[in-house]
C-alpha positions in Angstrom: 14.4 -2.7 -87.8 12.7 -3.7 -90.6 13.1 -0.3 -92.6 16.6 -0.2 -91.5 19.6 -2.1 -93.8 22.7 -1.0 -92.6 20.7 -3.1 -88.8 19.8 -5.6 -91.0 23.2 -6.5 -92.0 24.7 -6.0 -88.5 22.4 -8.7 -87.2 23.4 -11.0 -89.8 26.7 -10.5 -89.4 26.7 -11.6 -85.7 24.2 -14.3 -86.5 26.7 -15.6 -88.8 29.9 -15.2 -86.1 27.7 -16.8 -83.2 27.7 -19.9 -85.6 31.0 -20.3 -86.3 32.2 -19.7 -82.6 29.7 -23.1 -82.1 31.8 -24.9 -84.5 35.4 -24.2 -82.4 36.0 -27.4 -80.5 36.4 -26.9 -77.0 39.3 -28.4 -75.4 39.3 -31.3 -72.7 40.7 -29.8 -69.4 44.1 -31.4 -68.3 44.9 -33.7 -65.3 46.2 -31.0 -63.5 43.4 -28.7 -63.7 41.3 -29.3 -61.1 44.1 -29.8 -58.5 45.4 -26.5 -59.5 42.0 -24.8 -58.7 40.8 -26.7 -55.7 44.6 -25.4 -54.7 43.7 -21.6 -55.3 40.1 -22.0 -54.1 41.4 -23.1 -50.8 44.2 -20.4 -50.5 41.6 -17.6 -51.8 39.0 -19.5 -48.8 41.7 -19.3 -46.4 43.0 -15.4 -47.4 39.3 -14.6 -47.6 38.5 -15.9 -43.6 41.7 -14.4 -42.4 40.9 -10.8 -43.5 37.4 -11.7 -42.2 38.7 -12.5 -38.6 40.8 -9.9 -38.8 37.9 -7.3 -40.0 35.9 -9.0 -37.1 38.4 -8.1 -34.2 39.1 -4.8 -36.0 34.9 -4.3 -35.6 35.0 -5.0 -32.2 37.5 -3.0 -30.9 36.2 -0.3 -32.9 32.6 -0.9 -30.8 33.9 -1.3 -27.8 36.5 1.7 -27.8 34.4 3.9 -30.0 30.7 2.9 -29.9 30.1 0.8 -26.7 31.6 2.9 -24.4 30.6 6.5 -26.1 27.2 5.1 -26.1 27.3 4.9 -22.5 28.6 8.2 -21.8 26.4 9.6 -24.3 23.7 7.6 -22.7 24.4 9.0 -18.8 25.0 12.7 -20.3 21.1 12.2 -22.4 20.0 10.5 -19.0 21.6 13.8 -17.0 20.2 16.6 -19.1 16.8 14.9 -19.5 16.9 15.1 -15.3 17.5 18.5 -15.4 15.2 19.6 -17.9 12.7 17.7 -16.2 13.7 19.0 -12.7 14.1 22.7 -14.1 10.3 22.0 -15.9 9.1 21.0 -12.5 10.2 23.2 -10.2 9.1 26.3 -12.8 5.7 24.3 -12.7 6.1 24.3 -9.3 7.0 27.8 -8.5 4.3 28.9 -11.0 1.7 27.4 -9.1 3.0 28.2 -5.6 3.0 32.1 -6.7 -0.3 31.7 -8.1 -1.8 29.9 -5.2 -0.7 32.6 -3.1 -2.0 34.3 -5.1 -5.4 33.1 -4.6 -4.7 32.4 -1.3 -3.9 36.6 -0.6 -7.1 37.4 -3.1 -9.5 35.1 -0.8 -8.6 36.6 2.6 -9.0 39.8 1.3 -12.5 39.4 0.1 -13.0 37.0 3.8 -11.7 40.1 5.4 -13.6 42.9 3.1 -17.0 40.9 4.5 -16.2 40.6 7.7 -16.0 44.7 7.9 -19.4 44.4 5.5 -20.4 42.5 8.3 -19.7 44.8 11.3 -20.5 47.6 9.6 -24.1 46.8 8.6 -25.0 45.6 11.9 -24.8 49.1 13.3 -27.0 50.6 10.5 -30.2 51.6 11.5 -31.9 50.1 9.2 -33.6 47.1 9.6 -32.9 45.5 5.9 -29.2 46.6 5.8 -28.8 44.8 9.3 -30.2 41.8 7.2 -28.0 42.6 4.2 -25.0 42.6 7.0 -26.1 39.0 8.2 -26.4 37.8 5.1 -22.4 38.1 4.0 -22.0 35.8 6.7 -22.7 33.4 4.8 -19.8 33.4 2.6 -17.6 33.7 5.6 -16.2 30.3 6.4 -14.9 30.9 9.9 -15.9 34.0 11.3 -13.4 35.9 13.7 -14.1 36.7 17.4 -15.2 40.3 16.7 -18.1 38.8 14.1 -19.2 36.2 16.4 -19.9 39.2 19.2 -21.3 41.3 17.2 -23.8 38.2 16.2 -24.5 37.6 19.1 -24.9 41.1 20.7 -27.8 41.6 17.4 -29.4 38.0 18.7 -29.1 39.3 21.9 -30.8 43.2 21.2 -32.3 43.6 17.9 -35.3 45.3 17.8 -36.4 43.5 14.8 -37.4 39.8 15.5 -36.8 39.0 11.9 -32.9 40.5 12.5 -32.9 38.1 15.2 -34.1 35.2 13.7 -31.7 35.4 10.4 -29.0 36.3 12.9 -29.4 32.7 14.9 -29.7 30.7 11.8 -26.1 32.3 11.0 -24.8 31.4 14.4 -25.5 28.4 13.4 -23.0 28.1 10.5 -20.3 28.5 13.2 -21.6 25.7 15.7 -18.8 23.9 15.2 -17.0 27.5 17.5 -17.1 26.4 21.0 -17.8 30.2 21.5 -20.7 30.2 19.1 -22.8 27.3 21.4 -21.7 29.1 24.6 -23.4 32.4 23.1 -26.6 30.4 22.2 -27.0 29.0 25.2 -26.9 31.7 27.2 -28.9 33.4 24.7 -32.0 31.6 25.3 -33.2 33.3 28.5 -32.6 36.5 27.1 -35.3 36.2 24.3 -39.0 37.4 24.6 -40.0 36.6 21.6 -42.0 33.6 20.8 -40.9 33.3 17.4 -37.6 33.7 18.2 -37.8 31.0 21.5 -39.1 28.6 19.1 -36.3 28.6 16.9 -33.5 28.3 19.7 -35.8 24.9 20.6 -34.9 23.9 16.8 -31.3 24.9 16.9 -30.4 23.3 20.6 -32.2 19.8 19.3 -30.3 20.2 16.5 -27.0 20.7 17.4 -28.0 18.2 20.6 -26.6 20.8 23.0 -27.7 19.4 26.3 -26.3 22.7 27.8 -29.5 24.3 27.0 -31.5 22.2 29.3 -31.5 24.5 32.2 -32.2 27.6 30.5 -34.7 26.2 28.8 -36.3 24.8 32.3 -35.8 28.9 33.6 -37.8 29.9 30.0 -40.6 27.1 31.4 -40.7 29.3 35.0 -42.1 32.7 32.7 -45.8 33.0 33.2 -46.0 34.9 30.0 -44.5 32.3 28.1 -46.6 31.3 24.9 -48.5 28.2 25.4 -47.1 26.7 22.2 -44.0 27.5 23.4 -43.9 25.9 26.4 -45.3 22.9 24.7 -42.2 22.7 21.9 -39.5 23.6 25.0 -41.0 20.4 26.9 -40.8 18.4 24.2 -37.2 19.4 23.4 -35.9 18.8 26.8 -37.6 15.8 26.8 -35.6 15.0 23.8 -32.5 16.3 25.1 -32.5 14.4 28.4 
């Protein structure tokens, strides 16, 4: 400003009108002054409280004909679509998983059936150590069918090989809980010969606590070729068994 004249003398000149506006007396205000504007403040108060009730009302019929109930049906129709997304999410979820457990379900009794005819058919191999390879799918069979439990027991029953027989009793025993399977055993024991194999149907009648095997234990006992330590382990599990 200070390089500038023509701002220079502006300034002055309204320095110079500010003053003489502070010298203009300013007149008293009348009598009926104040009346006169308490009068319009009042009227402008009352106007101004009028068109605010009025507004109000106008509000609240607009809410309640135009927001409060929309809302609600907008509410109820959010509320109904959500339920059927949900429901249609479900039951996809649903039907998803029912297809793929039976899935599953037709997959595992395939392979339970593909090792149950692993099963039969490697118990009429003539080899000792396929017969073994046949008893050991057995294993993975949870509950074997009637055909697998005879054909068990027919190999306890005739095997040549006493180590076919003894691998084929400790599988019968996965399927003890088969009224047929503890029938078999039992009856099985006076049909073996071998000691080995005498032995273990001792353990296996202790363990399963089958007091069935009592008396054809007590006909093994009447065998005068009966291995000493045999007898001795029989007479101690009858003993237990009583």
């Amino acid at each position: 400003m200070n390089d500038c004249a023509a701002c220079r003398q502006e300034l002055r000149a309204h320095e110079y009108l500010w003053e003489l506006m502070e010298q203009i007396p300013v007149p008293d205000p009348s009598d009926n002054m104040h009346p006169r504007f308490q009068s319009m403040l009042d009227t402008f108060k009352e106007s101004a409280e009028e068109k605010k009730g009025s507004f109000a009302m106008i509000i609240e019929k607009i809410k309640q004909s135009w927001i409060l109930q929309p809302r609600m049906q907008l509410a109820y129709g959010i509320v109904l679509i959500l339920i059927a997304l949900g429901g249609g999410y479900l039951f996809s979820r649903i039907n998803q998983g029912s297809n793929y457990k039976q899935q599953i379900d037709s997959l595992s009794s395939q392979v339970h059936e593909m090792r149950e005819m692993m099963t039969l058919s490697l118990l009429e191999n003539p080899s000792a150590s396929e017969r073994i390879r046949g008893v050991s799918y057995t294993a993975e069979i949870k509950a074997a069918n009637k055909q697998v439990i005879d054909a068990l027991l027919t190999t306890l029953n005739n095997d040549p090989n006493v180590n076919v027989r003894l691998l084929t009793l400790d599988a019968l025993t996965h399927f003890a809980g088969d009224a047929g399977v503890r029938e078999g055993l039992v009856q099985s024991i006076v049909q073996q010969e071998s000691p080995l194999v005498q032995s273990a149907m001792a353990d296996v009648m202790l363990k399963l606590q089958e007091k069935r095997s009592i008396q054809p234990f007590k006909k093994l006992l009447m065998q005068k070729q009966l291995n000493t330590m045999v007898k001795s382990k029989i007479e101690q599990t009858i003993n237990r068994l009583i």
